[in-house]
C-alpha positions in Angstrom: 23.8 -25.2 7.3 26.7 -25.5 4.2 25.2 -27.8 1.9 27.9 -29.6 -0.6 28.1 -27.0 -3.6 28.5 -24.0 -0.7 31.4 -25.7 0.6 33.0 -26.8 -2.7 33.1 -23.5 -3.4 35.0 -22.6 -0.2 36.9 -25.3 -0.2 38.3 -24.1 -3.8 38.5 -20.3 -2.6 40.6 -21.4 0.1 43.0 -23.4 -2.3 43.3 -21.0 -4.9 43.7 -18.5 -1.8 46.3 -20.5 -0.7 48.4 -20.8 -3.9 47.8 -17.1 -4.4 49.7 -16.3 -1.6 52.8 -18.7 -1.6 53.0 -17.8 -5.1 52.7 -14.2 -5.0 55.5 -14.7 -1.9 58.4 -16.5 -3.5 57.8 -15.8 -7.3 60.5 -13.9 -8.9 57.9 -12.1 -11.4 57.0 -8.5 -9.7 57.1 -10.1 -5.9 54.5 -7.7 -4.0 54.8 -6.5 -0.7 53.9 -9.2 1.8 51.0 -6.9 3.9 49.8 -6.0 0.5 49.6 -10.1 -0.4 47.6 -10.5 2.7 45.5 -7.6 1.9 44.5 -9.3 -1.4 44.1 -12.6 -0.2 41.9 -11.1 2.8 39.7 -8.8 0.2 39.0 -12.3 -1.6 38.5 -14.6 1.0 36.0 -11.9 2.4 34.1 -11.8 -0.9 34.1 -16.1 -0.9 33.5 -16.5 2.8 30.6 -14.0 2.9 29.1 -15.3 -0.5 28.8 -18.6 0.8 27.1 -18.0 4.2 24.1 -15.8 2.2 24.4 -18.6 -0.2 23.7 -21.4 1.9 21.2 -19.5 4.3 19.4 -18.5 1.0 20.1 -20.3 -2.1 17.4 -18.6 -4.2 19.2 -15.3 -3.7 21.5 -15.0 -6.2 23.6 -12.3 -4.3 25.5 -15.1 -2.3 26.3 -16.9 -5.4 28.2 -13.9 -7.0 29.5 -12.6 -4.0 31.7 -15.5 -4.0 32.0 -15.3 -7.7 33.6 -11.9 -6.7 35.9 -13.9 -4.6 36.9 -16.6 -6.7 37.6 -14.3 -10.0 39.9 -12.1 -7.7 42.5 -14.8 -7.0 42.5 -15.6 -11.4 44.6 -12.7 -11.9 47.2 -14.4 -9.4 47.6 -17.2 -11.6 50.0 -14.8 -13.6 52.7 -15.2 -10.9 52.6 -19.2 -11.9 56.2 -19.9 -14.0 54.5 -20.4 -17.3 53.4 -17.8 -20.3 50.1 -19.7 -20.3 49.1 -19.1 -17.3 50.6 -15.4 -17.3 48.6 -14.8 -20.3 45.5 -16.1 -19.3 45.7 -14.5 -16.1 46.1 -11.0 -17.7 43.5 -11.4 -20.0 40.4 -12.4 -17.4 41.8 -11.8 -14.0 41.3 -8.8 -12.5 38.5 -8.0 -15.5 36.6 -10.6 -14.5 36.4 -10.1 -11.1 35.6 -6.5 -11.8 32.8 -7.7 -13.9 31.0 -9.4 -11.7 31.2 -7.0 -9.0 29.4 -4.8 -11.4 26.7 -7.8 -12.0 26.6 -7.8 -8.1 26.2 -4.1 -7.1 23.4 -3.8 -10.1 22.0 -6.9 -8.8 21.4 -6.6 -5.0 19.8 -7.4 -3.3 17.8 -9.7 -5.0 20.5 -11.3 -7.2 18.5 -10.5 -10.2 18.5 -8.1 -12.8 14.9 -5.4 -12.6 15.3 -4.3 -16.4 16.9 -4.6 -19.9 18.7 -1.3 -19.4 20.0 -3.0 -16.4 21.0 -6.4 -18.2 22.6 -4.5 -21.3 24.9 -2.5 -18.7 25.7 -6.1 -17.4 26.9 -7.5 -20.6 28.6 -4.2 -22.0 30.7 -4.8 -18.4 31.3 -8.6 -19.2 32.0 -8.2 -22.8 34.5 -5.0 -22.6 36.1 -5.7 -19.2 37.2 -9.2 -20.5 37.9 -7.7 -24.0 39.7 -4.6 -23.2 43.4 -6.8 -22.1 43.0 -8.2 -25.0 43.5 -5.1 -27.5 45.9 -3.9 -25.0 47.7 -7.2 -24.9 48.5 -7.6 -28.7 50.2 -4.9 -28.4 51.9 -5.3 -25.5 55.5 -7.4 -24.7 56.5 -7.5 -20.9 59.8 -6.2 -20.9 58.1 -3.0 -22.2 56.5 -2.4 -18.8 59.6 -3.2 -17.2 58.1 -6.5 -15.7 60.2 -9.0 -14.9 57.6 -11.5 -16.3 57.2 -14.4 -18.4 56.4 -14.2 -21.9 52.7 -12.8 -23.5 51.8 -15.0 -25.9 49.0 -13.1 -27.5 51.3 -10.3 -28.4 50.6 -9.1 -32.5 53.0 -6.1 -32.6 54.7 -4.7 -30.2 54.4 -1.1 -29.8 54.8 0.3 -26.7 53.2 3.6 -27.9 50.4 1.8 -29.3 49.8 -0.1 -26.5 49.3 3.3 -24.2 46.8 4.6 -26.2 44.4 1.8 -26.0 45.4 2.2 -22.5 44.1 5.7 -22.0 41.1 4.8 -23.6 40.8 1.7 -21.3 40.9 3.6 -18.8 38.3 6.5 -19.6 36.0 4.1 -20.4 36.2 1.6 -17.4 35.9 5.4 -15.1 32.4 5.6 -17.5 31.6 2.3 -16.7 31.8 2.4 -13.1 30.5 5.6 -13.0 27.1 3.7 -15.1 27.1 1.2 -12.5 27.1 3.8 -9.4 24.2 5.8 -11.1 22.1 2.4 -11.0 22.8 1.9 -7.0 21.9 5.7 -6.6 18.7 5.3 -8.9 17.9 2.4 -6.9 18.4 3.7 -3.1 16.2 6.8 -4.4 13.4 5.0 -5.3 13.1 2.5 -2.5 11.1 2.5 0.9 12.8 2.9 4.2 13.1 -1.4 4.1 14.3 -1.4 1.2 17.1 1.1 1.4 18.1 -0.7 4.9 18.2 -3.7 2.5 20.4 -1.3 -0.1 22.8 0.2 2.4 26.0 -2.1 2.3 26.0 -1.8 -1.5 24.9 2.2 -1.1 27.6 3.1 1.5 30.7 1.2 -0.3 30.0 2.4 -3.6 31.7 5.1 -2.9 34.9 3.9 -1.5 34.8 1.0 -4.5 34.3 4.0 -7.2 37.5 6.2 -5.5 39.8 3.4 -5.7 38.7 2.7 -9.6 39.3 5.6 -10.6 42.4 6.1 -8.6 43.7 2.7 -10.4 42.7 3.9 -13.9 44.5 7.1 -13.1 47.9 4.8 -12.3 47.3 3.3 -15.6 47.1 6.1 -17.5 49.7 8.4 -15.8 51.8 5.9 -14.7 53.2 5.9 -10.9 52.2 9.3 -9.4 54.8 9.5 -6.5 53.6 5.7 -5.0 50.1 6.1 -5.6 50.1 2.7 -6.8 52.0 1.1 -4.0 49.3 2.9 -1.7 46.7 1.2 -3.8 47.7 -2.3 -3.6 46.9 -1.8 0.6 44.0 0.8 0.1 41.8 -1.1 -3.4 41.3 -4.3 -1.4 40.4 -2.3 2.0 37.9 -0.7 -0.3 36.6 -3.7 -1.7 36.5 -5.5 1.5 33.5 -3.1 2.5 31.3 -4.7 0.4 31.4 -8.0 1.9 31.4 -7.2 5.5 28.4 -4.5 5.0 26.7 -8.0 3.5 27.7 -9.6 6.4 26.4 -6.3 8.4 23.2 -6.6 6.6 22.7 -10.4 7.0 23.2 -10.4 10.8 21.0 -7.6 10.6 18.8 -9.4 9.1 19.1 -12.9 11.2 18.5 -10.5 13.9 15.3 -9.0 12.5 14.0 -12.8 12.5 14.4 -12.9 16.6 11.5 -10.4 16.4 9.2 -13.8 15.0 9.7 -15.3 18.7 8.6 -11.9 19.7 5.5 -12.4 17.3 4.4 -14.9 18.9 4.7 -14.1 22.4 2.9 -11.5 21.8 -0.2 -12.3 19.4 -0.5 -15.0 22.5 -1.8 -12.3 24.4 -4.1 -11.5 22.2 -3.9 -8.1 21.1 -6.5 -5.6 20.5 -8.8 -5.6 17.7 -6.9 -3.6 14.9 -3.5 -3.3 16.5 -2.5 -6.7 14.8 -1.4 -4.7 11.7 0.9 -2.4 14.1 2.3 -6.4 15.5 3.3 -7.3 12.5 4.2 -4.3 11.1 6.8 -3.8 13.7 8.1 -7.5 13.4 8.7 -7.0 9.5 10.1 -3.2 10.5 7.5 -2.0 7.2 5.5 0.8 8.5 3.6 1.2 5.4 2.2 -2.8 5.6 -1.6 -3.3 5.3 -3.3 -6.7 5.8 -6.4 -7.5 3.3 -8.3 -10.4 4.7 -10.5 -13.1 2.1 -14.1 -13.0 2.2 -15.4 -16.0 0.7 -18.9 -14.5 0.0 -17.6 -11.9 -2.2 -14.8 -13.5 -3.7 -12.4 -10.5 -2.5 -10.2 -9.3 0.0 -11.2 -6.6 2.4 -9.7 -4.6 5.0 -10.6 -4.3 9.0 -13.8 -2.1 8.2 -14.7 -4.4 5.7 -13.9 -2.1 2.5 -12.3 -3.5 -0.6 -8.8 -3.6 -1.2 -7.4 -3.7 -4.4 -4.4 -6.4 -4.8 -1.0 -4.8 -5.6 0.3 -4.7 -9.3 3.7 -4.7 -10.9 2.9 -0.5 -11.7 2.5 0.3 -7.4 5.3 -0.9 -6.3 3.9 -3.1 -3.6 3.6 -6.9 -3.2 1.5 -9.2 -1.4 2.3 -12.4 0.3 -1.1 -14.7 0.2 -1.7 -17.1 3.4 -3.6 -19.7 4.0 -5.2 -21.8 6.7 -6.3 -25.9 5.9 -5.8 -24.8 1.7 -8.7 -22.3 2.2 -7.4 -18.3 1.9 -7.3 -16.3 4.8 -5.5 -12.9 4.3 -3.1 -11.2 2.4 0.1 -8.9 3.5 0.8 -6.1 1.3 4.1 -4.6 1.7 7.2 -3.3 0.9 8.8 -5.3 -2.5 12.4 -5.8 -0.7 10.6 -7.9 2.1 10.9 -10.4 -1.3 14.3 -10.6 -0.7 14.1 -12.3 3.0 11.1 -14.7 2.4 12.1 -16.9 5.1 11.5 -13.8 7.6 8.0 -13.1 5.8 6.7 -17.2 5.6 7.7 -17.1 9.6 5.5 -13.8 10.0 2.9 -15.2 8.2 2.8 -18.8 9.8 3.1 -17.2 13.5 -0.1 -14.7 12.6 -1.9 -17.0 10.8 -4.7 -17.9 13.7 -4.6 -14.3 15.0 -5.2 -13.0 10.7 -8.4 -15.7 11.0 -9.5 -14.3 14.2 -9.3 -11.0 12.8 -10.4 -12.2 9.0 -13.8 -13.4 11.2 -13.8 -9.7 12.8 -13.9 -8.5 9.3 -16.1 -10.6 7.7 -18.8 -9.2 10.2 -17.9 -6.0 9.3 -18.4 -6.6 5.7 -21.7 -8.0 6.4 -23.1 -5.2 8.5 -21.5 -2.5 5.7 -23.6 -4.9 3.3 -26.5 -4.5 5.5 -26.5 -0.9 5.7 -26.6 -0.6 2.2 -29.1 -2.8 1.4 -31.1 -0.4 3.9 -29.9 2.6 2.7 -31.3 1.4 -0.7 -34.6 0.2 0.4 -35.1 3.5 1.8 -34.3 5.1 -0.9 -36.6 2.7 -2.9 -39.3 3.4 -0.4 -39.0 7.7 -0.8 -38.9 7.2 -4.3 -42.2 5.2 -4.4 -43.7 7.5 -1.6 -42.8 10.9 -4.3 -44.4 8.9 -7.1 -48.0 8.2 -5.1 -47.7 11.9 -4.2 -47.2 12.8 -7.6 -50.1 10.3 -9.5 -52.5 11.5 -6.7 -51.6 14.8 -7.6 -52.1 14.8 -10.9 -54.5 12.0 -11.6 -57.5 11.0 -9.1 -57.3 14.9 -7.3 -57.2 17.2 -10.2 -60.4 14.5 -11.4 -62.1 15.4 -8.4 -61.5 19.3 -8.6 -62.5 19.1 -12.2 -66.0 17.4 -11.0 -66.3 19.9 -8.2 -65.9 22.4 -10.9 -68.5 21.0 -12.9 -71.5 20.3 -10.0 -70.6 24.1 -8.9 -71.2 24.9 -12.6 -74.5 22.9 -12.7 -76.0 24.4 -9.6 -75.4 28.2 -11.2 -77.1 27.3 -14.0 -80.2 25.8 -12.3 -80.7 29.3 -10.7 -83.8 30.0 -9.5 -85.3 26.8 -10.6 -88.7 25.2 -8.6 -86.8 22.3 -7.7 -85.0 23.4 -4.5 -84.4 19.7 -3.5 -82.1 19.2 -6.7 -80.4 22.0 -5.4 -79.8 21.5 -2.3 -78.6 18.1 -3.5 -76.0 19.6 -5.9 -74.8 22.0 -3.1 -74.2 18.8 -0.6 -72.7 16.5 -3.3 -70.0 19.7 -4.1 -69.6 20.2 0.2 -68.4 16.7 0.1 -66.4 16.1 -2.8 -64.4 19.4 -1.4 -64.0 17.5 1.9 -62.7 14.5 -0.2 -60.2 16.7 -1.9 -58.8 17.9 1.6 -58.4 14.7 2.7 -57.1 13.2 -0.2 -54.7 16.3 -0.3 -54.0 15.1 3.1 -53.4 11.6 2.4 -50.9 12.6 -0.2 -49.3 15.2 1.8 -48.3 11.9 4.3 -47.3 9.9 1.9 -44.6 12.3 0.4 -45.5 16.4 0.8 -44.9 17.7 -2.4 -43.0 20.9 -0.1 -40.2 18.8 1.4 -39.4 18.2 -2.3 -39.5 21.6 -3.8 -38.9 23.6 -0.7 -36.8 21.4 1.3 -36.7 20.2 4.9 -37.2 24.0 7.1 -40.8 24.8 4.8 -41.9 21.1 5.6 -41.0 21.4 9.2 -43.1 24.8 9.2 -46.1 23.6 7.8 -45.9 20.5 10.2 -45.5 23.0 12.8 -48.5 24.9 11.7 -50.7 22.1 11.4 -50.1 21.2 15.1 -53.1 21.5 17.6 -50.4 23.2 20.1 -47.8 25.5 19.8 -44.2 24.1 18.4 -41.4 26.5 18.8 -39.5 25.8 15.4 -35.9 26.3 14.6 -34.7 25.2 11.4 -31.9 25.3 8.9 -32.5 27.3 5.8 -29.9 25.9 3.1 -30.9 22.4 1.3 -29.5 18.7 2.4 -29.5 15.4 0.8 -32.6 14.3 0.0 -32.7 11.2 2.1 -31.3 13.3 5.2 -34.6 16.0 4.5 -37.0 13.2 4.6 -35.1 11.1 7.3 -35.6 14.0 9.8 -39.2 15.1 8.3 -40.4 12.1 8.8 -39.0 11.8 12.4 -40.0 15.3 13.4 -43.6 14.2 12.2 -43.9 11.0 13.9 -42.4 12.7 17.0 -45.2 15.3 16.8 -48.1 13.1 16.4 -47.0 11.2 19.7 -47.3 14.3 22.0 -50.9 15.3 20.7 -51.7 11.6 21.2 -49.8 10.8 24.1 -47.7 13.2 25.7 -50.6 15.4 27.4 -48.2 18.4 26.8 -48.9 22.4 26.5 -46.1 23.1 23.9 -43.4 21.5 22.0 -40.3 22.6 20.4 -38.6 21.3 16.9 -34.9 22.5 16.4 -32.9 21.1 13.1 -28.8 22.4 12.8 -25.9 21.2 11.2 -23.1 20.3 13.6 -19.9 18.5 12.7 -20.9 17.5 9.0 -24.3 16.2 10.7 -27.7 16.9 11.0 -28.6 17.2 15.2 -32.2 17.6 15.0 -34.4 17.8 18.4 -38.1 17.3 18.7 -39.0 17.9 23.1 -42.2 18.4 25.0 -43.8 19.5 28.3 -45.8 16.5 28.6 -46.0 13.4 31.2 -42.6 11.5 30.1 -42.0 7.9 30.4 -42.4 7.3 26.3 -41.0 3.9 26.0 -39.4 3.6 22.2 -39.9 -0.1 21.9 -43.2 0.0 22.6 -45.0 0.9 19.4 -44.4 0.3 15.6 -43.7 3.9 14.5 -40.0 5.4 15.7 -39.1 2.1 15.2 -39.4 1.9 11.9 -38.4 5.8 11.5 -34.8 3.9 13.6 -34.4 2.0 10.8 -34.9 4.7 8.1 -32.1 6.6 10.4 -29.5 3.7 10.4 -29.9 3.3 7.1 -27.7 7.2 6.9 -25.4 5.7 9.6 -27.2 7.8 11.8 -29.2 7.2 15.6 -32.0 7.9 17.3 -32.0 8.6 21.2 -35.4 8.8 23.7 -35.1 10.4 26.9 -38.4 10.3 28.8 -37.9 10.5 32.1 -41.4 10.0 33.7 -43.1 13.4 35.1 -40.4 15.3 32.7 -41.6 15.4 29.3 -39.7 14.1 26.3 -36.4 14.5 24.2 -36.0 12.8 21.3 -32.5 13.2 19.1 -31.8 12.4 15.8 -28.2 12.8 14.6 -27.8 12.2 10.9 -24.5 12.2 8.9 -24.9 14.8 5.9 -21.6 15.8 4.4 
């Protein structure tokens, strides 16, 4: 819909249009060509017409605004054709500069309709400034009849001096060819730094650059050289062809654009069906046409926003080139939508996105949220465990070195006592002695023992193949042993020792077998390790406190733990342990 200052504006673009042409067709002051009149009033209207659709569809954008400024500051110069040196002066002095000026605002601009830095603002006002400025030091040199223009008179002329007033021509010109040459190396910095969407956003200012920058040069060439065998009669048909790309590739990229919008109904349709988990990014990538899009969803609990498996995400910054649109659900945050900056410039696209995924982005914020939970889970496993092993090493190690080497040092000593009693008379405090030092050697076995299950000093120094062959030794029945013989992790070692142990004990308890084998491998960046017997089968894991809690240890390393005891077939146990 036109609001009120969209139309006033094409209301006057019309009029001034309209006076343009009936006075550039029955003045007597340098009469143009009719098709070249229509030419220029068609090249302006464009500019107007087109400026005040994208106005009026988006009045925060302020590409609409000068696109009809273009427009409107093209049909100034015609004021010249008016019977009065006023107006002829005027005209010449802003015209044509003007209009020229803002076109170079507007191609630096797009398509936001806003300046991105100050080099960008200073070549803005430098255009302004010495595309208004420049008629004038040609003009106060400059008389009318001198050109051999059939005009009124220029009442800003100083001195007339024809030769003068070609030099500052000559320079005019070089420096308008720099100028626009400035302005085209801005659109080409741009386009090469943007993303696919924003280069489709870039393209109608990209691709008439080009033709725009030819016809520039081409007229600055006229100026300077004068007619070049009707070069400049070509020109008043082929500059406002040129110039009328720029609109119509807006107008190319709006439609685009309104078109790009349909895809919302689409949107809808199809989050109705409910889409797999983790394909909603893929929906919405599609309707926004960003591939690169990632959705960050809120969870309350940590105060952050998270991605699908629940890792955090990191919010864009003004240095990474990416922007986030934030939505919400009943005032409470639900996800965020990082993508491509030029989606910025379409925010009605983007809000309709966002509003027509908003219960699918809570269904999958829930999804999540769980995930989150369980990765918080796993660690606060992982670092129980870890808490656990540590505690296990430091009994080892205080048994060790404190009650055991105390009990071999008073072993020592009674040993010591009996050799000095000899062949004393008092047998019986001998044979006392001897007894006291049998048992205090059976209490150091067992208390070696005891500190070997808490934490064997082997698996530490050693590693996990030495532990598994002393477990392997220590078994009443023969267990065929394969094992790795480089180190792992340490929670991996004692994950698997500890299995392989437990899994051990159960067949001499249980199992009635003749043999056993133990097999440990890397496969895949995991540990597979294998513990299987001869025996009766039908082990039932849940039954039974001890691989259960050995599970636990194992899903704390995002690993598993699988039984098969079929009964009558013996048992297989697997472990399979991420390790790097």
């Amino acid at each position: 819909m036109i609001r009120r200052p969209q139309a006033l504006v094409l209301l006057l673009g019309i009029a001034v249009a309209s006076a343009a042409a009936v006075g550039a067709l029955t003045t007597t002051n340098a009469r143009p060509a009719p098709g070249a009149t229509a030419l220029h009033v068609a090249a302006g209207l464009s500019f107007i017409g087109v400026g005040v659709v994208v106005w009026s569809r988006e009045p925060a954008n302020r590409t609409g605004l000068l696109t009809a400024a273009v427009g409107l500051a093209w049909f100034v110069t015609d004021v010249r054709y008016l019977p009065s040196s006023v107006a002829f002066t005027v005209a010449d002095l802003v015209g044509a500069p003007l209009a020229y000026a803002v076109l170079a605002h507007l191609a630096v601009a797009f398509p936001s309709g806003r300046l991105r830095s100050r080099s960008e603002r200073a070549v803005v006002v430098i255009a302004y400034g010495w595309l208004i400025l420049e008629n004038l030091a040609q003009d106060v040199f400059w008389a009318p009849a001198d050109s051999r223009c059939d005009c009124v008179r220029n009442l800003i002329v100083v001195h007339r001096d024809a030769h003068l007033h070609g030099i500052v021509g000559n320079v005019q010109q070089a420096i308008n060819v720099v100028l626009a040459f400035v302005v085209l190396r801005i659109v080409l910095d741009h386009w090469s730094k943007a993303t696919p969407p924003g280069r489709r956003a870039l393209a109608p200012v990209f691709w008439a650059s080009g033709p725009i920058l030819l016809a520039v040069i081409a007229l600055q060439a006229v100026g300077a050289f004068g007619s070049l065998k009707g070069l400049d009669a070509a020109l008043a048909y082929l500059t406002p062809l040129a110039l009328m790309s720029l609109p119509f590739g807006f107008l190319a990229g709006f439609v685009h654009s309104r078109l790009s919008h349909l895809a919302v109904g689409h949107l809808v349709i199809e989050l109705g069906g409910a889409p797999p988990r983790g394909r909603l990014r893929d929906t919405l990538a599609r309707a926004l046409g960003d591939p690169s899009l990632m959705v960050a969803y809120w969870m309350p609990d940590f105060r952050a926003y998270v991605d699908t498996d629940g890792r955090r995400v990191d919010l864009p910054t003004e240095q990474n080139q990416r922007a986030a649109t934030f939505i919400e659900r009943a005032g409470e945050p639900v996800a965020a939508l990082l993508h491509d900056p030029s989606l910025k410039n379409d925010p009605w696209l983007i809000d309709a996105v966002a509003a027509a995924a908003g219960l699918a982005l809570e269904n999958e914020r829930l999804h999540a949220d769980i995930s989150a939970q369980l990765k918080e889970v796993r660690a606060s496993r992982a670092r129980i465990v870890e808490a656990s092993d540590a505690e296990r090493r430091r009994l080892e190690r205080d048994l060790h070195d404190g009650a055991q080497q105390r009990l071999v040092s008073l072993s020592l000593a009674l040993r010591l006592a009996g050799d000095q009693l000899g062949n004393a008379p008092e047998p019986l405090v001998r044979e006392t002695l001897n007894a006291a030092a049998d048992q205090l050697r059976l209490a150091i076995a067992e208390l070696r023992e005891l500190a070997s299950g808490i934490h064997p000093a082997i698996l530490t120094e050693a590693g996990l193949g030495p532990a598994l062959q002393s477990v392997a030794e220590r078994a009443p029945l023969p267990v065929a042993l394969t094992v790795p013989t480089d180190r792992l992790p340490r929670p991996v070692e004692a994950a698997a020792y500890f299995v392989v142990c437990e899994a051990v004990a159960n067949i001499c308890k249980h199992a009635d077998a003749h043999s056993a084998t133990v097999s440990a491998r890397r496969l895949d960046g995991r540990l597979l390790v294998e513990v299987a017997d001869d025996g009766v089968g039908g082990a039932d894991p849940s039954h039974g406190s001890g691989l259960r809690g050995l599970a636990d240890r194992v899903a704390a390393l995002n690993g598993r733990i699988d039984v098969v005891s079929p009964p009558g077939q013996g048992t297989r146990i697997v472990v399979t342990i991420p390790c790097g």
